[in-house]
VOBA-1610 file (N, C-alpha, C; in pm, whole numbers, padded with zeros to 5 digits, always signed):
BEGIN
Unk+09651+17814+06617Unk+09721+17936+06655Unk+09859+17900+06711Unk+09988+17958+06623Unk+10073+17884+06670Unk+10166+18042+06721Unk+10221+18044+06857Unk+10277+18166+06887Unk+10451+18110+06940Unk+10522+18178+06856Unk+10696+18172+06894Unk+10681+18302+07059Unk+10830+18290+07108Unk+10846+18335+07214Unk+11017+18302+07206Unk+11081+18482+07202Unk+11209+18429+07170Unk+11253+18504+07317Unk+11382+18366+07356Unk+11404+18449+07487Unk+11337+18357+07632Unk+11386+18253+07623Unk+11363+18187+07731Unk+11412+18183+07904Unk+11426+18315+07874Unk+11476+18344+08038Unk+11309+18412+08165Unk+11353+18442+08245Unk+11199+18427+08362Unk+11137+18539+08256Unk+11101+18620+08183Unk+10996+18744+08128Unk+10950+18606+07993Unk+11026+18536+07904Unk+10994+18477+07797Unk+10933+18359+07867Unk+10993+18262+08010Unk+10908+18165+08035Unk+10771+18213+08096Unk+10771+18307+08143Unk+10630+18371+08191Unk+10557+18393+08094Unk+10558+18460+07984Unk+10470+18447+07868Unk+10423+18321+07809Unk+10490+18245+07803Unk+10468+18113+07776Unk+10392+18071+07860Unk+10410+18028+08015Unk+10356+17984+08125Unk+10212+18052+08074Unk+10203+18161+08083Unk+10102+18240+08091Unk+09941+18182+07913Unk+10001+18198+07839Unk+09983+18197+07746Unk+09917+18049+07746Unk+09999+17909+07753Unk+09954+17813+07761Unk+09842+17781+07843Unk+09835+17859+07998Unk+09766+17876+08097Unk+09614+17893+07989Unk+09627+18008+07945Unk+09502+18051+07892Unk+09457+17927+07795Unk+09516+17890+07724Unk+09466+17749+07633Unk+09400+17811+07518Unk+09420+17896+07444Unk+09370+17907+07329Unk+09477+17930+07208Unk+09565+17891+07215Unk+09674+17873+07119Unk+09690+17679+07136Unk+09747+17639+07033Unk+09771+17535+06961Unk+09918+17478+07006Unk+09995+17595+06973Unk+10126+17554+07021Unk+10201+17687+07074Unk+10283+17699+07171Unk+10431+17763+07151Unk+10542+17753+07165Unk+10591+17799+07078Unk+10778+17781+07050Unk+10864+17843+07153Unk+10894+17769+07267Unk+11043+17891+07308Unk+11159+17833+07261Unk+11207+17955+07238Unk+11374+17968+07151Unk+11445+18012+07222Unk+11556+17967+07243Unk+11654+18063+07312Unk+11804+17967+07270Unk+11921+18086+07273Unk+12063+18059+07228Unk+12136+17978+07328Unk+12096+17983+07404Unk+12145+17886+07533Unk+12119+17764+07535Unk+12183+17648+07488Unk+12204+17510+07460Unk+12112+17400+07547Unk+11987+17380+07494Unk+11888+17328+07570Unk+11831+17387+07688Unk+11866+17511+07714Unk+11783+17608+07781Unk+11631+17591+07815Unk+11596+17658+07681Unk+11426+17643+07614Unk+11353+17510+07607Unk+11434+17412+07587Unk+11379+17267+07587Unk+11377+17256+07776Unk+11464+17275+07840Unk+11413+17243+07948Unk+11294+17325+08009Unk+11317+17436+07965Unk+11176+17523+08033Unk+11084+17435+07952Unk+11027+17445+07828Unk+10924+17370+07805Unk+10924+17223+07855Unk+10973+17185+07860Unk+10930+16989+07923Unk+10877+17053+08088Unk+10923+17132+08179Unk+10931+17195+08288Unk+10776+17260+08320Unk+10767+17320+08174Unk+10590+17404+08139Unk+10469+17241+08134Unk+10560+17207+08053Unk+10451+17094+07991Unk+10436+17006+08078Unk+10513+16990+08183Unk+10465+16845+08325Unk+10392+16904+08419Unk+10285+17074+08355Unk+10216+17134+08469Unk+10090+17123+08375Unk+10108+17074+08249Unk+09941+17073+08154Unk+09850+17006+08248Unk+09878+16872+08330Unk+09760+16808+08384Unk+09715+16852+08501Unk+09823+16926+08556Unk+09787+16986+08682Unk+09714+17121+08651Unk+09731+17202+08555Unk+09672+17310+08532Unk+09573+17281+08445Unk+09527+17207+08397Unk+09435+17176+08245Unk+09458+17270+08126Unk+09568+17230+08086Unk+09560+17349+07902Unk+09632+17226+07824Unk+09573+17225+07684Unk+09656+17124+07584Unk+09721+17210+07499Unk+09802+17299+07562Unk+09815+17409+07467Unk+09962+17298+07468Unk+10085+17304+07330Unk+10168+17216+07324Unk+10310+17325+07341Unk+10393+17276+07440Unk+10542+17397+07472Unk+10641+17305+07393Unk+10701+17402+07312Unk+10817+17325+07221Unk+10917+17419+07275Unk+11036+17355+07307Unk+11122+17429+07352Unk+11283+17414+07225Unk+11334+17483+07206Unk+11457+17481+07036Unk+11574+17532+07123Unk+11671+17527+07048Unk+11764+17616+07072Unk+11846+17645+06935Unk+11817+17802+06945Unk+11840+17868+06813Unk+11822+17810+06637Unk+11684+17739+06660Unk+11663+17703+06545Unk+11566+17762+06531Unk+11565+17898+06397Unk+11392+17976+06366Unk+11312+17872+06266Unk+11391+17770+06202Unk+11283+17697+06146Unk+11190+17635+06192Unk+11231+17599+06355Unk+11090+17550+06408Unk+10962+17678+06484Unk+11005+17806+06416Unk+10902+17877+06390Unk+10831+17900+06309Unk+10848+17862+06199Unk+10748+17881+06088Unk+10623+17872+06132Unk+10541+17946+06035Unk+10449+17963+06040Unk+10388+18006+06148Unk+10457+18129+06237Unk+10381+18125+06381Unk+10261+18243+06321Unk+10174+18267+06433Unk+10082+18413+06378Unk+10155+18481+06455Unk+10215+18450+06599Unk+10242+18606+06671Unk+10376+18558+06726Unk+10486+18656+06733Unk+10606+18623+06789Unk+10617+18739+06900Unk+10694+18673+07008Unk+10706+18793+07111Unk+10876+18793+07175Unk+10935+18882+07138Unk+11043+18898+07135Unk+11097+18980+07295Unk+11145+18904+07355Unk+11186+18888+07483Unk+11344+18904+07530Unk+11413+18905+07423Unk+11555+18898+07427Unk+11606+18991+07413Unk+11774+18988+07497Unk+11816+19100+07560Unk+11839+19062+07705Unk+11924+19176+07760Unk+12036+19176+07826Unk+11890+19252+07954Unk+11918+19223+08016Unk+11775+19256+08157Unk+11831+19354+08247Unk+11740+19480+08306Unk+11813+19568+08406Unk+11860+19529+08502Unk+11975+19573+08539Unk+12027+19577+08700Unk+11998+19708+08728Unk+12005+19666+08875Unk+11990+19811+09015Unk+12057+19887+08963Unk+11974+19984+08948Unk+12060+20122+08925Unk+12062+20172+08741Unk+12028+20058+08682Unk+12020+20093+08564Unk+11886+20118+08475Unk+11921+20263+08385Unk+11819+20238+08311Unk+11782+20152+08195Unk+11640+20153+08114Unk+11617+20085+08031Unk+11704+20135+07891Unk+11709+20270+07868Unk+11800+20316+07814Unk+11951+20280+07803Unk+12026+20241+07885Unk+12179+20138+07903Unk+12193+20033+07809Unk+12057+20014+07807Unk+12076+19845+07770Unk+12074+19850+07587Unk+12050+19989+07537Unk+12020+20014+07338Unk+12130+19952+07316Unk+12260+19956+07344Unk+12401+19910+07233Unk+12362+19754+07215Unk+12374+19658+07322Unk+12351+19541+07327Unk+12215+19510+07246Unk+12113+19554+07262Unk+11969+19444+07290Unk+11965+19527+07096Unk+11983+19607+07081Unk+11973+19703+06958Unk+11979+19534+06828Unk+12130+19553+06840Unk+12165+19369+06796Unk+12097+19295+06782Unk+12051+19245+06926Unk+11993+19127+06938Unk+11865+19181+06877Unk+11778+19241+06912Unk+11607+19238+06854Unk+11665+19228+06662Unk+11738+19319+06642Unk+11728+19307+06463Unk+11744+19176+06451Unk+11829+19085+06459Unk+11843+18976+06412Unk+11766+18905+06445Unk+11678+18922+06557Unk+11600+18795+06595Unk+11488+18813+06512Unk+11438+18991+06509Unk+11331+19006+06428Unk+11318+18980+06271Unk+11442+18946+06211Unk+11448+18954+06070Unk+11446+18794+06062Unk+11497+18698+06148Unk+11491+18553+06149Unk+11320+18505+06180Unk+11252+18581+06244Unk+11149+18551+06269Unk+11063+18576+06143Unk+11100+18679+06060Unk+10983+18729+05976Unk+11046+18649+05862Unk+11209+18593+05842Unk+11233+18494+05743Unk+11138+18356+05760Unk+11106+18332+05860Unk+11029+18162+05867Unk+10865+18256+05868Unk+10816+18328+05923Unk+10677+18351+05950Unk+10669+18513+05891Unk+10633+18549+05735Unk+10609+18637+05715Unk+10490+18739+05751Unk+10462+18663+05758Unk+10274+18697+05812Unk+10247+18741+05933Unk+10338+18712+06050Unk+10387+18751+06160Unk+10320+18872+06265Unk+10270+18863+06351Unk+10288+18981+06436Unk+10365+18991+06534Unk+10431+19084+06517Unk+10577+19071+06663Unk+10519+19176+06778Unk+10497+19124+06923Unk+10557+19222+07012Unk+10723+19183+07059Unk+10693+19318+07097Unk+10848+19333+07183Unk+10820+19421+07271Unk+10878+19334+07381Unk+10926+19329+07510Unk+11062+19400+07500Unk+11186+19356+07483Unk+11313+19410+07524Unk+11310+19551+07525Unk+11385+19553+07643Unk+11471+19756+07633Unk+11559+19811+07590Unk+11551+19921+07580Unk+11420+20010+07555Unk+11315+20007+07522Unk+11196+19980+07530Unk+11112+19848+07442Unk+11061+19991+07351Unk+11029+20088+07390Unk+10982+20175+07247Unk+11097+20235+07097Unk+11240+20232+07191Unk+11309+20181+07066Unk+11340+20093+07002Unk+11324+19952+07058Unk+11293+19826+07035Unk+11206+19830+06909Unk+11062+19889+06954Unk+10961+19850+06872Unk+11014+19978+06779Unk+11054+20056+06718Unk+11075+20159+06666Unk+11224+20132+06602Unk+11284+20026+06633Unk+11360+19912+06522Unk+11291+19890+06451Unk+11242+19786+06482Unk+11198+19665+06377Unk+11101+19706+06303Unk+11031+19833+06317Unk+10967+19915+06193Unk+11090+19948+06113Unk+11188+19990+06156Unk+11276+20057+06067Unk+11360+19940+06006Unk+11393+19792+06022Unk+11471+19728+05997Unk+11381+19622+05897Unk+11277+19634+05933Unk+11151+19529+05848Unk+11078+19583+05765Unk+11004+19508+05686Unk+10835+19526+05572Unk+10762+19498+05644Unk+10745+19499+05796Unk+10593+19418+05810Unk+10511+19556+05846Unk+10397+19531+05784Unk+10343+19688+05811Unk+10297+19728+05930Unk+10319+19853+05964Unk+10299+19900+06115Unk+10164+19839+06231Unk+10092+19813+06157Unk+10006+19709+06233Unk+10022+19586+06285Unk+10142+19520+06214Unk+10185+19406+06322Unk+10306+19437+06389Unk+10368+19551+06429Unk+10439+19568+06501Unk+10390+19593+06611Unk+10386+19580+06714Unk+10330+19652+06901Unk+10482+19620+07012Unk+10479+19705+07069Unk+10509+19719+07158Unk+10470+19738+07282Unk+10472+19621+07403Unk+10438+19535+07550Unk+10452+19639+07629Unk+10494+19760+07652Unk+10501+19869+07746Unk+10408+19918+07787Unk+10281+19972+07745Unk+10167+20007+07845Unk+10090+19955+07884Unk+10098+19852+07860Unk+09990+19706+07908Unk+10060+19695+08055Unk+10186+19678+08035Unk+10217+19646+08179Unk+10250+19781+08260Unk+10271+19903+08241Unk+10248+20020+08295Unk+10163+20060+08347Unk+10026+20000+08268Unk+09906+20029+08334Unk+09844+19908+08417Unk+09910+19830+08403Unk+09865+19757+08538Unk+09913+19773+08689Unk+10060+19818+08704Unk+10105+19864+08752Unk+10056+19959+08809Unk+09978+20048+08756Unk+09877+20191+08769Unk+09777+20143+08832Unk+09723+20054+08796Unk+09600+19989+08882Unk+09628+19918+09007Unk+09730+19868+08998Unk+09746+19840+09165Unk+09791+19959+09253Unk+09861+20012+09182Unk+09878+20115+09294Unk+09765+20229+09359Unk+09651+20207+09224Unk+09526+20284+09269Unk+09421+20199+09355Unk+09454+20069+09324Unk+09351+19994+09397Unk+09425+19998+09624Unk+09591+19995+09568Unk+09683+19983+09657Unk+09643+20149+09768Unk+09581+20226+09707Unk+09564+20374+09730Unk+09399+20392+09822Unk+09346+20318+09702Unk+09213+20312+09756Unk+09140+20208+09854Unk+09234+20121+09860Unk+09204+20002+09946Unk+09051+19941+09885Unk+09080+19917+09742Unk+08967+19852+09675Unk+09032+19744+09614Unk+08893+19658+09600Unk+08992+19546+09507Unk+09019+19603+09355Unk+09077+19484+09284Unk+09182+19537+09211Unk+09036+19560+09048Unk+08932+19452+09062Unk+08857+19431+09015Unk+08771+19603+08961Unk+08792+19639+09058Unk+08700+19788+09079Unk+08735+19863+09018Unk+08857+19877+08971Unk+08976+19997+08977Unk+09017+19992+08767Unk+09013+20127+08700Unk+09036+20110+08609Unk+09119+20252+08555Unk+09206+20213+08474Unk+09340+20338+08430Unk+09439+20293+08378Unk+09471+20410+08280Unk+09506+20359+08196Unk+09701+20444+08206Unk+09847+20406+08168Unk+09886+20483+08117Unk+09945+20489+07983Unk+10003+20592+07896Unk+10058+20632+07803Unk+10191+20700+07805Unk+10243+20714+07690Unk+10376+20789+07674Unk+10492+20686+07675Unk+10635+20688+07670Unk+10736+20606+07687Unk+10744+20512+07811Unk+10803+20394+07817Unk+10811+20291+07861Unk+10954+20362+07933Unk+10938+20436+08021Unk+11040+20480+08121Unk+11016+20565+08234Unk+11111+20548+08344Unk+11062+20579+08475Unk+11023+20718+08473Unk+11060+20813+08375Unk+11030+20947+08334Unk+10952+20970+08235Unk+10918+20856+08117Unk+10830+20915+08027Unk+10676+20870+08031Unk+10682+20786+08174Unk+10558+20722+08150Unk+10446+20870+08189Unk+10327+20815+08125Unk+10195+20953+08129Unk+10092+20876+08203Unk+10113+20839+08354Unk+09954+20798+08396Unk+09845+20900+08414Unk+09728+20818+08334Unk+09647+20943+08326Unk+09525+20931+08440Unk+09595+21005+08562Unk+09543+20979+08675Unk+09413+21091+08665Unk+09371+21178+08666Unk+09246+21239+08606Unk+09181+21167+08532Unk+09216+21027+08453Unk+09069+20931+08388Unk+09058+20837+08467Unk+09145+20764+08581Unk+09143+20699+08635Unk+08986+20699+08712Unk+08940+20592+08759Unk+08817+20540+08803Unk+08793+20460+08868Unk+08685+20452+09021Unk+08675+20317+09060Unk+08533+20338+09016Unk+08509+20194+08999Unk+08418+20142+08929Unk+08282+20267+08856Unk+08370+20314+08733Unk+08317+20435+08693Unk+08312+20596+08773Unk+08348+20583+08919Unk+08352+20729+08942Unk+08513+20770+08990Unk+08564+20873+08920Unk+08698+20917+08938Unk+08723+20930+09076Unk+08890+20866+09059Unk+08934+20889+09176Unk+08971+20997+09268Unk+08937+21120+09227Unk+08974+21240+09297Unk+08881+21266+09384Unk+08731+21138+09347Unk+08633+21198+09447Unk+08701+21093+09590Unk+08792+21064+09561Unk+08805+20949+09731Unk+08935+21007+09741Unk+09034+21039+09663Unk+09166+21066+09731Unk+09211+21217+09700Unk+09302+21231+09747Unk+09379+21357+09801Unk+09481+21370+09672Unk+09482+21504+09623Unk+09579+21541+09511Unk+09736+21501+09560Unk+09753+21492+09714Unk+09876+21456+09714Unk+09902+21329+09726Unk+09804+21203+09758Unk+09809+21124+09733Unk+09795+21026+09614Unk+09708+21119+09508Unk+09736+21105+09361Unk+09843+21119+09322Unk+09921+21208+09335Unk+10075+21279+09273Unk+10149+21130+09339Unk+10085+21063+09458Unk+10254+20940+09512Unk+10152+20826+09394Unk+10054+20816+09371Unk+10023+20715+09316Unk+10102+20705+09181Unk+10059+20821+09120Unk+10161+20829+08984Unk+10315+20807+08969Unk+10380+20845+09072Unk+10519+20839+09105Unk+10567+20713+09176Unk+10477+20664+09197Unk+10494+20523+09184Unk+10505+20399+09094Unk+10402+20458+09024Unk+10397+20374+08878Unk+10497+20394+08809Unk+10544+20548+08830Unk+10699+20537+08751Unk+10764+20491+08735Unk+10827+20473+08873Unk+10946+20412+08907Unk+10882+20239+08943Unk+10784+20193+08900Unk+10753+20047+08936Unk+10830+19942+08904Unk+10885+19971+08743Unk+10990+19878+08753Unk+11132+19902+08811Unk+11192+19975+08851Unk+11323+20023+08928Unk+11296+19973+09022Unk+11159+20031+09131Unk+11117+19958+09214Unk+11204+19793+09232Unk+11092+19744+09149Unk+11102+19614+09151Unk+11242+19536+09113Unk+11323+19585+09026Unk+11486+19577+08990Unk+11568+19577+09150Unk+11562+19724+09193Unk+11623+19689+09312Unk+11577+19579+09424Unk+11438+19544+09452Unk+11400+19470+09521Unk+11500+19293+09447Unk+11462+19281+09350Unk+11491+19150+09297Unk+11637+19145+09249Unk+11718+19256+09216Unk+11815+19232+09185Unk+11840+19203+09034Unk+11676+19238+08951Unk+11663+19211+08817Unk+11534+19214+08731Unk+11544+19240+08639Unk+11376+19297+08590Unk+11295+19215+08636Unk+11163+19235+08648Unk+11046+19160+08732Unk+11010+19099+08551Unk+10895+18979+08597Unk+10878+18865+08486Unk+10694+18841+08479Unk+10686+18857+08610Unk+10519+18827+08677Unk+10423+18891+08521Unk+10448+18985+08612Unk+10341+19122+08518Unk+10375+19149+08403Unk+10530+19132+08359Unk+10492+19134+08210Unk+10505+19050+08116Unk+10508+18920+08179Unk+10458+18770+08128Unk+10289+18787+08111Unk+10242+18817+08183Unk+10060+18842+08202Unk+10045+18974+08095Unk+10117+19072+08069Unk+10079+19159+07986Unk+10113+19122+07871Unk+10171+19040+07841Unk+10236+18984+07674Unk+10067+18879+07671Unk+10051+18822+07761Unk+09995+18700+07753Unk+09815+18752+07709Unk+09778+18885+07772Unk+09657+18958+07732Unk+09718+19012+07623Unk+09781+19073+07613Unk+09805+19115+07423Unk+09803+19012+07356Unk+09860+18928+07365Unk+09848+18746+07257Unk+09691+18710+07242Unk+09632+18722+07359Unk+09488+18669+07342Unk+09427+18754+07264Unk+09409+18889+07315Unk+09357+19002+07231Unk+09349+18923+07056Unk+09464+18950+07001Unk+09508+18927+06860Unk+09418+18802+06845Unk+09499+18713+06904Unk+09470+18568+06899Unk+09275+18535+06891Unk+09244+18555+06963Unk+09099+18580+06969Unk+09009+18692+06895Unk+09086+18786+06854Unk+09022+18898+06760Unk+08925+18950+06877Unk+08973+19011+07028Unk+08919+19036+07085Unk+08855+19219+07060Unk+08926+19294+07048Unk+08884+19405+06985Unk+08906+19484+07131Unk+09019+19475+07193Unk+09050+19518+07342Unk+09113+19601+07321Unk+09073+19693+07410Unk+09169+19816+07409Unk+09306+19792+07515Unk+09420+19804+07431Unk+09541+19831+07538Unk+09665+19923+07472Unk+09646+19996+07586Unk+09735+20086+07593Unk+09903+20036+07510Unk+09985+20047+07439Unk+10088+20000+07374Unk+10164+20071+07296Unk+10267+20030+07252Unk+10380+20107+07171Unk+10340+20111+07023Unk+10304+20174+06964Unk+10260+20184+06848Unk+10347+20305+06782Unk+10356+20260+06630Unk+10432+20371+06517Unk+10282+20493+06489Unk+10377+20624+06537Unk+10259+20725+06520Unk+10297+20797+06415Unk+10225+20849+06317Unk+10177+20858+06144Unk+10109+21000+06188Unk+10128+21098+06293Unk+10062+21223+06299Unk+09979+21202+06380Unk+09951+21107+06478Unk+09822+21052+06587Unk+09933+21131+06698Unk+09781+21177+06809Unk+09829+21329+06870Unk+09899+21410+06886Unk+09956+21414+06707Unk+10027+21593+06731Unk+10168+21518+06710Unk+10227+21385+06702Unk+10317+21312+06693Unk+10390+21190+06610Unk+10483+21210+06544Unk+10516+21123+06436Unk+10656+21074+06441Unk+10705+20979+06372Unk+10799+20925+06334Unk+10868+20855+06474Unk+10744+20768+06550Unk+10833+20726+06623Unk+10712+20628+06739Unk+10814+20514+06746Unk+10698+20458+06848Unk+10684+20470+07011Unk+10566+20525+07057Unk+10525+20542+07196Unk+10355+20494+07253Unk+10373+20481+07359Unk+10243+20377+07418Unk+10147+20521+07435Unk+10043+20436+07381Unk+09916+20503+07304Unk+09777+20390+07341Unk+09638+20473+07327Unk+09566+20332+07316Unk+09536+20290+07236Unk+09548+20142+07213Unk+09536+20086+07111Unk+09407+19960+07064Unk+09307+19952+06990Unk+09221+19813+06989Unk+09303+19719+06904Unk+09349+19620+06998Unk+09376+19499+06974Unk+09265+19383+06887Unk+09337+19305+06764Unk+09284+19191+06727Unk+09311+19152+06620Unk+09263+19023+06537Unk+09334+19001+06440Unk+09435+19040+06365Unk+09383+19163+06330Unk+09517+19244+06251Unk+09635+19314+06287Unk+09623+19270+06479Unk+09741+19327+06566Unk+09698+19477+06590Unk+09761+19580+06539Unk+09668+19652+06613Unk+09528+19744+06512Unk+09426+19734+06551Unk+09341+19770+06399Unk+09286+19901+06450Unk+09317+19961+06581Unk+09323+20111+06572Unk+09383+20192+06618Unk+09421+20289+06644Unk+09495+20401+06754Unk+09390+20492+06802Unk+09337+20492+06900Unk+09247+20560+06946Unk+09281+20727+07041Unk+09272+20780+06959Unk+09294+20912+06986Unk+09203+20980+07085Unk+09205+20962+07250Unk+09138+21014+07335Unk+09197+21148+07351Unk+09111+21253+07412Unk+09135+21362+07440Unk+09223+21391+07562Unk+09324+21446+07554Unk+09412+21474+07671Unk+09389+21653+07698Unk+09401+21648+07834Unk+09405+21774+07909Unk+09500+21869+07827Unk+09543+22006+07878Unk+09681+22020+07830Unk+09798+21996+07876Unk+09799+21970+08011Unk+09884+21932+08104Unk+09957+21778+08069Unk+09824+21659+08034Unk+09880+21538+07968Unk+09942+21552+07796Unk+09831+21632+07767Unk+09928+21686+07623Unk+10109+21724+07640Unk+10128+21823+07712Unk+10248+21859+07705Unk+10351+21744+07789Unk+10269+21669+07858Unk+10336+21551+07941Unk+10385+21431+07809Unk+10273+21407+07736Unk+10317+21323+07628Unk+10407+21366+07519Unk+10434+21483+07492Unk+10495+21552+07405Unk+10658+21520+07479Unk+10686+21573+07563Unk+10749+21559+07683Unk+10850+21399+07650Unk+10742+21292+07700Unk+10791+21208+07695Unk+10855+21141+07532Unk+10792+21209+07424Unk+10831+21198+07319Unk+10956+21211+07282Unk+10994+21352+07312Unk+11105+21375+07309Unk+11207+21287+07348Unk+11155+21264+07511Unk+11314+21174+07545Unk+11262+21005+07449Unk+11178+20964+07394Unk+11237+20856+07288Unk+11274+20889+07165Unk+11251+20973+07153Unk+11313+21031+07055Unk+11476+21086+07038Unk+11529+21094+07159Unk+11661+21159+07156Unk+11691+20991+07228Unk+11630+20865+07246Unk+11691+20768+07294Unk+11702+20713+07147Unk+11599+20720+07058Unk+11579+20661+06915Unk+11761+20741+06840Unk+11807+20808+06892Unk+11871+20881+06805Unk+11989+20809+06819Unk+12021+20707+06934Unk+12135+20647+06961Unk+12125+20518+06853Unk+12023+20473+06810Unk+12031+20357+06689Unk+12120+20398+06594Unk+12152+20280+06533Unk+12241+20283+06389Unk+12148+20232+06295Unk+12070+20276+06245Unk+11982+20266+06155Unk+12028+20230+05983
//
């Protein structure tokens, strides 16, 4: 199992870190345009194999896709990262660029390919490279509700003063501080909903938290956070990688799946071999209905800024 990783800055070395951690890949590639960049993060990854135990092997390039060939999964990381104050939306003129080319170099060495993407906008991101590629909508995904909804879970576990273990929820809709859909009505500790322990107004800060989690975290750091969605690339990789058959929430191209088309937004999805092999159409309230519709729109009027 050989997985590329383009984009060797803290979100691309965290996937890697992460990924190798787990040890069930063979090799991975980081790439990045920055002149021995990627080679130093990997030699950097790889003098922690004995201390961590993984033989997983870190090759680090700089801007060469031939030493991707043949990967199964590429995760596209590149792009220009938020500052304070900015949205994920700011960043389409620049990163727009960068994902096409990286994605069309990737699928030139590894046709077979499954790409996530990470970069922002990440649902117009992923709603590129459908439009710029052949690879069929099943190996495209998009990294946005995996890490949205983890985010969701700490803040419910953060709410409930449970561990994190207990606590399960999911969200949907756009990968933005306004379009995200936590679906705090399915939310659960350990199978019984959370409305039987907390307060509707303390539900309403839980959700509004998750919103803004990465802004949050931008202003705190001074720059997109890497942690959590190094660990959410790194459970989507395994998923595939393992043919785990996991459900995660993600950016997927919708074909008329709830009421919505021509455009990619985080949905749930079963992960595995074939990247994603379903869209699982759970029942939403009407309130999350018109919330997801909602959020559609604004990727949809963000999708409209591409040059297609």
């Amino acid at each position: 199992m050989k997985v590329t990783v383009v984009g060797a800055g803290a979100v691309g070395a965290s996937c890697a870190e992460y990924i190798a951690i787990k040890d069930f890949a063979s090799e991975v590639v980081l790439l990045d345009i920055k002149e021995g960049y990627a080679e130093g993060k990997a030699m950097d990854l790889m003098q922690t194999a004995s201390l961590n135990g993984f033989d997983t092997k870190i090759t680090g390039v700089t801007n060469d896709y031939s030493k991707t060939a043949d990967s199964d999964i590429c995760v596209i990381t590149s792009g220009i990262p938020r500052k304070p104050g900015m949205t994920r939306e700011e960043l389409i003129g620049i990163n727009a660029g960068i994902v096409k080319t990286v994605s069309s170099s990737l699928i030139e060495h590894s046709p077979n390919t499954i790409i996530i993407v990470v970069s922002n906008p990440m649902d117009t991101m992923t709603y590129l490279v459908h439009k710029s590629t052949d690879l069929p909508k099943n190996r495209i995904i998009g990294m946005g509700g995996a890490l949205d909804s983890a985010r969701f879970k700490y803040r419910l576990a953060e709410a409930l003063g449970a561990p994190i273990s207990d606590v399960d929820g999911m969200v949907i809709g756009g990968h933005s501080d306004k379009g995200m859909v936590p679906l705090i009505g399915k939310a659960v500790r350990n199978s019984v909903v959370v409305s039987e322990f907390l307060s509707e107004e303390r539900m309403g800060q839980v959700v509004q938290d998750t919103k803004v989690g990465g802004a949050t975290l931008t202003g705190l750091l001074g720059t997109s956070a890497w942690y959590a969605p190094g660990a959410a690339v790194s459970g989507m990789v395994q998923a595939i990688a393992c043919d785990t058959k996991k459900i995660f929430p993600c950016s997927a191209l919708l074909e008329g799946e709830f009421g919505l088309s021509d455009l990619s937004i985080g949905v749930p999805c079963i992960l595995g071999a074939n990247g994603i092999e379903k869209i699982v159409e759970i029942s939403l309230s009407d309130a999350e209905k018109a919330k997801l519709a909602e959020s559609a729109e604004g990727v949809k009027k963000t999708n409209g800024l591409l040059e297609l």
